[in-house]
NUBAFI-723909 format. One line per field, with one value per residue (C-alpha): z, y, x; residue in one letter; residue number from 1. Coordinates in steps of 0.02 Angstrom, whole numbers, plus 50000, padded with zeros to 5 digits. Each point is the difference from the previous one (the first is absolute). Layout:
REM residues N
pz: (Z ...)
py: (Y ...)
px: (X ...)
r: (a ...)
k: (NUM ...)
//
This chain:
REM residues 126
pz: (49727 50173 50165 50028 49824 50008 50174 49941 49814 50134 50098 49834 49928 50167 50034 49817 50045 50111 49867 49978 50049 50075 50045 50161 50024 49935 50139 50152 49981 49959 50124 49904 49923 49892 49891 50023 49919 49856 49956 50009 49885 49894 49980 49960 49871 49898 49981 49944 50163 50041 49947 50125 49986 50134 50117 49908 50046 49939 49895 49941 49831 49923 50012 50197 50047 49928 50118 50148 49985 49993 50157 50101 49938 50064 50160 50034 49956 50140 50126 49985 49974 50172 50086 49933 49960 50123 50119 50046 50094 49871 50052 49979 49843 49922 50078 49914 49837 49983 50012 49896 49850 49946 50007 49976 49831 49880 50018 50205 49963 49906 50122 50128 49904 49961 50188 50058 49873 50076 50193 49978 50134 50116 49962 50131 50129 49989)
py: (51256 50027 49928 50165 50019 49816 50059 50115 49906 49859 50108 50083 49851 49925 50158 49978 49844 50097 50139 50176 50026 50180 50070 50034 49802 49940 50138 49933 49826 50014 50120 50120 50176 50072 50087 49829 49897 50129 49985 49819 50014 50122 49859 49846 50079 50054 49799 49998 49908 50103 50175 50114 50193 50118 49999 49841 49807 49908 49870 49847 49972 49823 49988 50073 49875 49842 50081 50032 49810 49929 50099 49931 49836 49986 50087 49867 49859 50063 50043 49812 49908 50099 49984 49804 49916 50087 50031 50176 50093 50112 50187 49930 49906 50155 50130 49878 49963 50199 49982 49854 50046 50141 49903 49813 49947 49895 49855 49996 50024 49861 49874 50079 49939 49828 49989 50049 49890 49837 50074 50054 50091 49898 49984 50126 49918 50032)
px: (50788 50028 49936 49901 49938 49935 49892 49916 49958 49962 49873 49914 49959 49934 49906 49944 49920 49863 49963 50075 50174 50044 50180 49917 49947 50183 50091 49889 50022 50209 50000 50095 49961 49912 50149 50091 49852 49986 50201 49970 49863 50074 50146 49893 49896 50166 50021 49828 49937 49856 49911 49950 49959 50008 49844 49941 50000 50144 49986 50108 50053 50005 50170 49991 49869 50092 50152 49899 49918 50181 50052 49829 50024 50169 49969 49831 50111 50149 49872 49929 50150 50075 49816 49962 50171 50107 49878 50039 49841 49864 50099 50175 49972 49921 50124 50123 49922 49997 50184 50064 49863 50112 50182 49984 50050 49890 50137 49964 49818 49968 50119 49874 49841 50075 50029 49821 49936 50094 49931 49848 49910 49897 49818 49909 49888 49826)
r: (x x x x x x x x x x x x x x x x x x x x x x x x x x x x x x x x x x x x x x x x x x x x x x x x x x x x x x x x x x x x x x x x x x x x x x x x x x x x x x x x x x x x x x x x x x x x x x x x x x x x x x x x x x x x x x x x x x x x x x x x x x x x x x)
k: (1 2 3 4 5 6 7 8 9 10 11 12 13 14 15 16 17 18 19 20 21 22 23 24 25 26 27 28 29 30 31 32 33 34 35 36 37 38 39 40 41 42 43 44 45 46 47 48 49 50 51 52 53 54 55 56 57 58 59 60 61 62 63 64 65 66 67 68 69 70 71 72 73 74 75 76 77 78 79 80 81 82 83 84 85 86 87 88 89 90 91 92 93 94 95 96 97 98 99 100 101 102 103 104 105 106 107 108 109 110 111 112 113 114 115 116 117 118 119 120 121 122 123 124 125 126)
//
């Protein structure tokens, strides 16, 4: 799947979490078109990630939302790990994140976990 593809299953299943999900929502918040969210679309639910119909909220298949949870998860743990372990500041570390989500390889992700797990980030003052 590529980097784009991934954004935009990213952003339906996070714009899933606050109820219906329109191709109008998903094309505001990528900044992107219209026609370009509906050949995205049109693409995911061939490999049975999602079902939309035309003029109807899209929706996210079983399959799509197991896909869409790996993709946050991995992006929440790079934004943290850059923001916490690395200390990189909140915009960078999720300008980043956005970045390295769609290229690192399980191999360098794990090495990354083991790694924030022996620094953890400092407890926050109250």
């Amino acid at each position: 799947m590529t980097q784009s593809l991934e954004d935009y299953l990213e952003m339906v299943g996070f714009l899933s979490d606050d109820g219906e999900v329109r191709v109008t929502d998903i094309a505001a918040r990528l900044g992107v078109s219209k026609p370009s969210v509906l050949n995205a679309l049109t693409v995911l639910e061939k490999q049975g990630l999602l079902e939309h119909e035309r003029y109807r909220t899209v929706h996210l298949t079983e399959k799509g939302a197991h896909q869409a949870a790996k993709i946050r998860e991995r992006h929440n743990f790079l934004t943290g790990f850059l923001r916490d372990t690395l200390g990189v500041s909140a915009e960078t570390a999720e300008e980043d994140a956005c970045k390295m989500e769609h290229i690192l390889s399980e191999e360098t992700l794990k090495k990354m976990k083991v790694l924030a797990m022996k620094f953890p980030a400092p407890a926050k003052k109250a």
